[in-house]
N, C-alpha and C positions, 0 to 999 in steps of 0.2 A: 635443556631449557626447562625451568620450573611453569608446572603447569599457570601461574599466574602472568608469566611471561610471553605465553603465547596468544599473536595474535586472535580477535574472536572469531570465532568460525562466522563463516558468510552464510546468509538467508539463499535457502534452494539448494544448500552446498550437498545435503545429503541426496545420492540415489535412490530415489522411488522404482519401486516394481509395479509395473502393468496391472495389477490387481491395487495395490496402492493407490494409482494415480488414478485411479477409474473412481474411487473411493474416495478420493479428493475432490475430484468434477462433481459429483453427485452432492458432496457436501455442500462446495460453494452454491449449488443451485439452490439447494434448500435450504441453508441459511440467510441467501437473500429472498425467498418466496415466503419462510417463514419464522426466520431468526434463529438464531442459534440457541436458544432454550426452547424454541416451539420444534425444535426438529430432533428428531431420536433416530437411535441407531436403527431400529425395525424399519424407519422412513427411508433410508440411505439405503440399507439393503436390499429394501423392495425398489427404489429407484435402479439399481444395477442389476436389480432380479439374482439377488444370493440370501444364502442364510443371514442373519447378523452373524451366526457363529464364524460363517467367511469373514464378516468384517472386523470381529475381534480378533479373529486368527492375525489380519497384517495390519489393527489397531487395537491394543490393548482397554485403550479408554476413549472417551467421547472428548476429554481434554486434549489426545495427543492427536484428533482428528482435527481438532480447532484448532492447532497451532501450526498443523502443515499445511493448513487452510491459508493461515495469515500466512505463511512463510511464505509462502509460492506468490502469493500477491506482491508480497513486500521485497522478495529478491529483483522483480522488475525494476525497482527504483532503487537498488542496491548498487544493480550495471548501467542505471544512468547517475549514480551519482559519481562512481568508477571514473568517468568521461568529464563529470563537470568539473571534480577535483582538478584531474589532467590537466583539463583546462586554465584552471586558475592558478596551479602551479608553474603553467607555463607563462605566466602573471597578465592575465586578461579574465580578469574579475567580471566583466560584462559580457563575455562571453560565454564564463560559467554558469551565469545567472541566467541567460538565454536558454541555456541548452539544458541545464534543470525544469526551468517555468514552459520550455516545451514538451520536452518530457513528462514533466506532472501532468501538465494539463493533457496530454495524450492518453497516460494510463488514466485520468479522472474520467475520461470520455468516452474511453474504449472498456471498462470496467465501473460503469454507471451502477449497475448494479450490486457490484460489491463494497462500493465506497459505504453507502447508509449503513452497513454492516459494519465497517470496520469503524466506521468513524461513530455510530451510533448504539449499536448492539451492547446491551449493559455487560453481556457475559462477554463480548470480543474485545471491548474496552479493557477490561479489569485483568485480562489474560495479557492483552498488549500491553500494559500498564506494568506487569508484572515482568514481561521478556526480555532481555538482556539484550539480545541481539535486536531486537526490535528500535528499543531505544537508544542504542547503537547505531541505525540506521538513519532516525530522525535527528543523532545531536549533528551527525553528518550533515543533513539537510538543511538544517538550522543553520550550520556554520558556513555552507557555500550563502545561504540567505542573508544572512546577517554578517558577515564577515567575524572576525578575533572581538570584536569590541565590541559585544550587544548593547547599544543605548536603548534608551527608549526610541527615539526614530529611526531604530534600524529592529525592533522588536516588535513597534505595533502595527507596521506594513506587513513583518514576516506574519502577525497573529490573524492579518484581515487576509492575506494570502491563501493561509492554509483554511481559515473557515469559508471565505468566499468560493474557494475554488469545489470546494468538498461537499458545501450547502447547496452550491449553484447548478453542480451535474445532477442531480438529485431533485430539485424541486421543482412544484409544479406547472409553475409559470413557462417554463425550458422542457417539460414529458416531451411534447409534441417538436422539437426541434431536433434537425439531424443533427447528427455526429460532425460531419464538415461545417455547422453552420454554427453551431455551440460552440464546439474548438475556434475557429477563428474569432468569435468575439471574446471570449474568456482572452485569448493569445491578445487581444486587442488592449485589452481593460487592464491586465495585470504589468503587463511591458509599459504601460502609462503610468499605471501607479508605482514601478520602480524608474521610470525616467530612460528604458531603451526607447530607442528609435522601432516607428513598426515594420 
């Protein structure tokens, strides 16, 4: 099969090593503590207490460290798009749409901290802007949201969705709100604005 013929490889698909993934945890902390161009290799290193020379050994550069960053976040919503698909293939459109706007809204909740990053960080953007598989992932997203026929009224719900849900785990009015109490009214408001039942 010619190489443009084969499906794209899936987000997370690559095996990380123990030394790797230690080296991934430490990143995501510190690019949401202090973004991805305020945090340097020397920071990462001293957070898992190694050389940088350890982190260059099983990271070449500070790019390939940002994109395993994103990858690992972004394969979470890769295996629930997996399931929404499913679903809407089994032609229950509204239960696709369910099972996506719970899932998002879970990784937004349980990964508050890394959303401002992905969704804000000018170097995380322009790298995701850039990645193939990335956007891969979102035309995915997009297409259980919106169905085959993006109108406009099936475009500017999918637009207030994705900012609403990504500004709202994030801002300040909601810091102080648990996990359980955030998630059900996001699950509240968004199921309203596409028309399920709560």
């Amino acid at each position: 099969m010619p190489p443009s013929d084969l499906p794209p490889a899936r987000l997370g698909s690559v095996t990380r090593s123990a030394a790797q993934s230690r080296i991934i945890t430490a990143a995501l902390e510190l690019f949401a503590e202090q973004g991805v161009s305020g945090t340097s290799l020397q920071m990462i290193a001293d957070r898992i207490g190694v050389t940088k020379a350890a982190v260059y050994h099983q990271f070449h550069t500070k790019d390939e460290i940002v994109i395993a960053t994103a990858e690992q976040e972004l394969a979470r919503l890769e295996a629930v798009l997996d399931v929404a698909e499913a679903a809407e293939a089994a032609g229950s459109r509204d239960q696709a749409l369910e099972v996506l706007l719970d899932a998002v809204i879970d990784l937004a909740v349980e990964r508050r901290h890394m959303v401002s990053v992905l969704q804000s960080d000018p170097v995380m953007v322009r790298f995701l802007a850039e990645h193939e598989p990335f956007q891969e992932v979102m035309a995915r997203m997009y297409r259980v949201v919106i169905g085959a026929d993006a109108d406009v009224e099936a475009r500017v719900p999918a637009a207030m969705l994705a900012a609403a849900i990504g500004g709202a785990v994030v801002h300040p009015l909601v810091i102080d709100l648990d996990d359980d109490t955030l998630r059900r009214e996001l699950l509240r408001l968004t199921r309203r604005l596409f028309g399920l039942p709560d």
